[in-house]
C-alpha positions as CSV (number, residue, x, y, z in Angstrom):
1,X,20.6,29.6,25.6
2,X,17.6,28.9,27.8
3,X,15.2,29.2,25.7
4,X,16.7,26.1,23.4
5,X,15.7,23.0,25.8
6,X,12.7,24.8,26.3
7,X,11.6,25.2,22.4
8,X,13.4,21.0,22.6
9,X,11.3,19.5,25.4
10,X,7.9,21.1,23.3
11,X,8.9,19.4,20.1
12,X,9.3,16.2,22.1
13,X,6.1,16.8,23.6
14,X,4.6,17.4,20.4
15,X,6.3,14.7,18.9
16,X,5.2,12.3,21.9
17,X,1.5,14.0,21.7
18,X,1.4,13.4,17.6
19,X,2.7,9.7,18.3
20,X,0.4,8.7,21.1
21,X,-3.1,10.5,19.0
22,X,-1.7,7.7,15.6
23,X,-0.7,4.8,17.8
24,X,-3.9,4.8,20.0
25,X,-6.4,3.2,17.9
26,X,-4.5,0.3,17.1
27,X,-3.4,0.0,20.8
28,X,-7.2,0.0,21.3
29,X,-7.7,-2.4,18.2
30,X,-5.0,-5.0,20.0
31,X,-6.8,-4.7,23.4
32,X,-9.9,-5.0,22.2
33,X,-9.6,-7.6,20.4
34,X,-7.6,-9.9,23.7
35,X,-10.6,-9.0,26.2
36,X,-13.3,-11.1,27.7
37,X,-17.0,-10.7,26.1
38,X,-18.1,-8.7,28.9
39,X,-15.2,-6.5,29.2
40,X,-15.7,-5.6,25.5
41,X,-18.8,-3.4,25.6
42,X,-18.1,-2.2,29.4
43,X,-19.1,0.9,30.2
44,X,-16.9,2.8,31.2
45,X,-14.5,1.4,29.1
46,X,-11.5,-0.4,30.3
47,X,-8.0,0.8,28.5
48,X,-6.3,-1.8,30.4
49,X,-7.8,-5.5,29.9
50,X,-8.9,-7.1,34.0
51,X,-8.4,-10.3,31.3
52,X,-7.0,-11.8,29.0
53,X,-8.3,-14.2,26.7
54,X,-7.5,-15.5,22.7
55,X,-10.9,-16.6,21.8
56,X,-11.3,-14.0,19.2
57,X,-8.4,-15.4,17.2
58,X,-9.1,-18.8,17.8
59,X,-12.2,-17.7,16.1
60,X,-11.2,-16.2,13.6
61,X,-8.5,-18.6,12.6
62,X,-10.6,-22.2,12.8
63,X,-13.9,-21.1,12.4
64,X,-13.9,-18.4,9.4
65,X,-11.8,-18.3,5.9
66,X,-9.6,-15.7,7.1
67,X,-6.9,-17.8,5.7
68,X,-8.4,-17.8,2.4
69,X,-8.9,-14.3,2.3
70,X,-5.5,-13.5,3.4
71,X,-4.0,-15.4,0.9
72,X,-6.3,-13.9,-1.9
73,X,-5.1,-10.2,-1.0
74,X,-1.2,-11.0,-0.1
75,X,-1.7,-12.5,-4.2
76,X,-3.6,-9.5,-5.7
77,X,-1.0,-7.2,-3.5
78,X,1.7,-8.7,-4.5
79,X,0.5,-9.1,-8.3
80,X,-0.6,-5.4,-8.3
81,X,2.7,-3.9,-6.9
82,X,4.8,-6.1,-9.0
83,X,3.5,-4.9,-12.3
84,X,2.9,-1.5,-11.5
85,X,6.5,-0.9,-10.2
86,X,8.0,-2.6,-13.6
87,X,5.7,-0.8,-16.0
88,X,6.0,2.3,-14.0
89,X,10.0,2.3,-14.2
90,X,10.2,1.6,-17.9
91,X,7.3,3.7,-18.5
92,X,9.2,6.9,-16.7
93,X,12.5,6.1,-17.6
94,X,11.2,6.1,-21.5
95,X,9.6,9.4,-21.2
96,X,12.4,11.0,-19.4
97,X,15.2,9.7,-21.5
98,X,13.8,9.6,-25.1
99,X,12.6,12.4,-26.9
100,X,9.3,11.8,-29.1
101,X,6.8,14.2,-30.1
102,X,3.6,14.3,-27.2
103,X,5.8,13.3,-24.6
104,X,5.2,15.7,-22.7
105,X,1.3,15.7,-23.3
106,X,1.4,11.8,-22.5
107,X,3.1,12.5,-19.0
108,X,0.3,15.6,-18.1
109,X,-2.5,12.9,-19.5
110,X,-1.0,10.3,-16.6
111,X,-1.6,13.0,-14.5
112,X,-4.9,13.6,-15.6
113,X,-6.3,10.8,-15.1
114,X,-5.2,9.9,-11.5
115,X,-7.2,13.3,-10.9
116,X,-10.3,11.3,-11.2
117,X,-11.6,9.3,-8.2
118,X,-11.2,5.8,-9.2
119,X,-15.4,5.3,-7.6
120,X,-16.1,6.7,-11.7
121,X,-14.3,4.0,-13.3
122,X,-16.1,1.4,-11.2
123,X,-18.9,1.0,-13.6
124,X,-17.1,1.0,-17.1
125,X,-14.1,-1.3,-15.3
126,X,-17.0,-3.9,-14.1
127,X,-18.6,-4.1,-17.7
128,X,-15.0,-4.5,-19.1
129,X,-14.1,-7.4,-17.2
130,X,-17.5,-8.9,-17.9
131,X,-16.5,-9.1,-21.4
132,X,-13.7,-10.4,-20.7
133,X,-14.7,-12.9,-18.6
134,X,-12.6,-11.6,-15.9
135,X,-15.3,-10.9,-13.4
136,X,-14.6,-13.4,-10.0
137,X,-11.2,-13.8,-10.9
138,X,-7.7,-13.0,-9.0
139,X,-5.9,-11.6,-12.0
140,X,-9.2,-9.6,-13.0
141,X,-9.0,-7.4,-9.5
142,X,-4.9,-7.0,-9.7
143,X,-5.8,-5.4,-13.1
144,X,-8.3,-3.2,-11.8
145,X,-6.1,-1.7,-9.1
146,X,-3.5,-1.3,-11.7
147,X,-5.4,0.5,-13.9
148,X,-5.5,3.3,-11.3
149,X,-2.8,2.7,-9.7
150,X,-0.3,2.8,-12.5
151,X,-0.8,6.6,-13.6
152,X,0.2,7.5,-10.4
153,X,3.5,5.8,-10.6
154,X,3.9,6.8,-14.0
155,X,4.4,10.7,-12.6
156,X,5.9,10.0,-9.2
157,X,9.0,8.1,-10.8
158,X,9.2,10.1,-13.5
159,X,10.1,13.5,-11.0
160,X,12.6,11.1,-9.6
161,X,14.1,10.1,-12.9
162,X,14.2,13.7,-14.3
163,X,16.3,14.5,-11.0
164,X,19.2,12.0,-12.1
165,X,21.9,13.7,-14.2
166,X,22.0,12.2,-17.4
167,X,25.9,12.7,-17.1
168,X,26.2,9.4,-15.0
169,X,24.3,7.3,-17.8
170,X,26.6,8.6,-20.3
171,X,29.6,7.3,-18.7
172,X,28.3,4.3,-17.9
173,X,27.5,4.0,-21.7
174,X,31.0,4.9,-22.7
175,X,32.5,2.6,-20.2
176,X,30.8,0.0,-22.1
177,X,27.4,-1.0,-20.4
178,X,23.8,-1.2,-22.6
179,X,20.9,0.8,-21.5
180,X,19.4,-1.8,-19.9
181,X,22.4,-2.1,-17.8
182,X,22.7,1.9,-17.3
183,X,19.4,1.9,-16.0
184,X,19.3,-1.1,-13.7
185,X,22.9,-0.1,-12.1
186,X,22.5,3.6,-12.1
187,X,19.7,4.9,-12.7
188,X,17.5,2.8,-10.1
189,X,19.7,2.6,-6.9
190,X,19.4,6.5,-7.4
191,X,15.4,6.7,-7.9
192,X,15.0,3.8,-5.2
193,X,13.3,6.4,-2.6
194,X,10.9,7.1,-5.8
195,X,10.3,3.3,-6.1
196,X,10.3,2.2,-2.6
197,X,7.4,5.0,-2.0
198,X,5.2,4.3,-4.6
199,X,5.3,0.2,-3.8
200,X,4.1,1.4,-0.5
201,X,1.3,3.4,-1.9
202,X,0.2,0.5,-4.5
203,X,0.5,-2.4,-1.8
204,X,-1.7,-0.4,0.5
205,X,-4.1,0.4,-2.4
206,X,-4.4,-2.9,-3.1
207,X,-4.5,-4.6,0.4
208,X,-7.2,-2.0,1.8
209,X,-9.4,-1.5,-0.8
210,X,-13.3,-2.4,-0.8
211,X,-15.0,-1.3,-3.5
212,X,-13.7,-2.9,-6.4
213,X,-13.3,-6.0,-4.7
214,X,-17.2,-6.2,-3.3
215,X,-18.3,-5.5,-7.5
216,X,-15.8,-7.9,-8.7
217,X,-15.7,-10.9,-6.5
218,X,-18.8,-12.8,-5.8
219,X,-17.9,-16.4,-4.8
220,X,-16.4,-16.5,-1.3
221,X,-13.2,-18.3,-2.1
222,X,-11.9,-15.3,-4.1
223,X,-12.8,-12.9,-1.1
224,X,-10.1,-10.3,0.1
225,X,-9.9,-9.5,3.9
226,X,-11.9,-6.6,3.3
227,X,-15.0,-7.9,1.7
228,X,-14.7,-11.4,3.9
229,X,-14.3,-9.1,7.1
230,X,-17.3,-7.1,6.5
231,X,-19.1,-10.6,6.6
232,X,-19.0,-10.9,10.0
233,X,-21.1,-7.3,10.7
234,X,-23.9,-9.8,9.0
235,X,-24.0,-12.1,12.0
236,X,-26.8,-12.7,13.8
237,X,-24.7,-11.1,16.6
238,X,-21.7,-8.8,16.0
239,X,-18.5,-10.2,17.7
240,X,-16.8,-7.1,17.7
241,X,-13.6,-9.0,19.4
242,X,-13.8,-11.2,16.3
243,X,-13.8,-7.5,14.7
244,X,-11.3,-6.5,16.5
245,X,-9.0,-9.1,15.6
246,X,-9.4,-9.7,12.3
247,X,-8.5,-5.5,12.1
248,X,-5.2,-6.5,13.8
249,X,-4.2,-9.3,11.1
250,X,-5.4,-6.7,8.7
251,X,-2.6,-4.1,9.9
252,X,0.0,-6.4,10.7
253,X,1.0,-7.1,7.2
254,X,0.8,-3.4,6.4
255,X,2.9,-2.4,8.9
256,X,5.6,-5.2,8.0
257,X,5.7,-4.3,4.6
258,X,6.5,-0.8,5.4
259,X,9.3,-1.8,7.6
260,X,11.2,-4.1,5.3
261,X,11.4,-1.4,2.8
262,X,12.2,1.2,5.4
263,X,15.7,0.6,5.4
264,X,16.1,0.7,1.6
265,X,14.3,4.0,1.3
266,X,16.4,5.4,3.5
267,X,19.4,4.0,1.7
268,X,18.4,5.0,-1.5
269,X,17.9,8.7,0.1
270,X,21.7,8.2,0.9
271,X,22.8,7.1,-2.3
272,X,20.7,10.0,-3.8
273,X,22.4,12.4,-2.2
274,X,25.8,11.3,-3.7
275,X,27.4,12.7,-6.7
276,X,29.2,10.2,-9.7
């Protein structure tokens, strides 16, 4: 009996020690980015600002496009997530639920080709949108993060759709309900955690990445935040509070994303555990 608050207050104090070593650099991102120019670059640093001060945001709201390049990734994030989810679900659901010869080979070839680091499509991707006429264009980036990010989803919701008793379908179909119905009223409350997780993992894709969008887009009213961000190392002189700040209206987003789907991954980990 004595040794049980004992092994309790070490998982709290590795859960505590886990939480602090992930939540520290944005703590340092936020304070950072409200210090005075001096206080930024002090040595030894100061974890707790002497003062405070928004200049860096008033910066980096009226005197940059930040607004332009946040809009410009919360539309390819959104566009990218949006199709992939769709063509992921009907994609899984139709090789878990119909049986045509290779559809097992097409589901290991999805696989196969998320094994490849998306850096090795860069160059046959760039000379495809060229002929398309697709290069410096919104809809031209959303298709290149779906093109790597849709393989992915193919195989993560098709685990979850395999899991799903195709008992439950069948009674809905009896009952009197189509397919479509079936699958949008059975079949996806119970794969939700499945869906919920790979939205996450496409929005982040799309929101973060660099690459593709530094080959793609030129003109600087098609930036993301992450090529128009790395402008500002090309100053004449760094602001790293400007930095600083623009990485906290980078993660903000992120972060809320992840929460207002929180709640329905956990719900649909509820209803997955339930039995028709």
């Amino acid at each position: 009996m004595r040794r049980r608050p004992v092994s309790r207050t070490a998982a709290w104090a590795l859960r505590l020690a886990l939480f602090a070593f992930c939540a520290f650099p944005l703590y340092w991102m936020v304070v950072s980015s409200l210090k005075v120019s001096h206080e930024l670059l002090a040595s030894p640093p100061t974890f707790w600002p002497h003062e405070w001060e928004l200049r860096a945001y008033r910066k980096l709201f009226y005197e940059t496009n930040f607004w332009v390049y946040f809009k410009n990734t919360v539309i390819v994030s959104a566009l990218t997530t949006v199709i992939v989810i769709v063509a992921g679900v009907i994609g899984a659901y139709s090789l878990t639920r119909y049986a045509f010869r290779g559809r097992t080979f097409v589901a290991r070839m999805t696989l196969l080709a998320y094994m490849f680091p998306p850096i090795i499509m860069l160059v046959p991707l760039f000379l495809l949108a060229r002929q398309l006429g697709l290069v410096n264009s919104i809809p031209g980036l959303a298709l290149t993060y779906i093109s790597f990010s849709l393989p992915y989803a193919l195989w993560i919701l098709r685990a979850f759709f395999q899991s799903i008793p195709l008992e439950l379908e069948h009674a809905a179909l009896i009952d009197g309900a189509n397919r479509a119905q079936a699958l949008a009223y059975i079949v996806m409350p119970l794969a939700l955690p499945g869906i919920i997780a790979t939205s996450i993992f496409t929005f982040i894709v799309a929101w973060n990445d660099f690459l593709f969008a530094l080959v793609l887009i030129g003109q600087d009213e098609l930036k993301t935040l992450a090529i128009g961000i790395n402008e500002f190392f090309h100053m004449a002189v760094v602001d790293w509070g400007l930095i600083m700040a623009a990485g906290v209206m980078v993660t903000i987003p992120a972060l809320v994303f992840f929460i207002a789907v929180q709640r329905y991954l956990i719900a649909g980990w509820g209803a997955g555990g339930l039995k028709g």
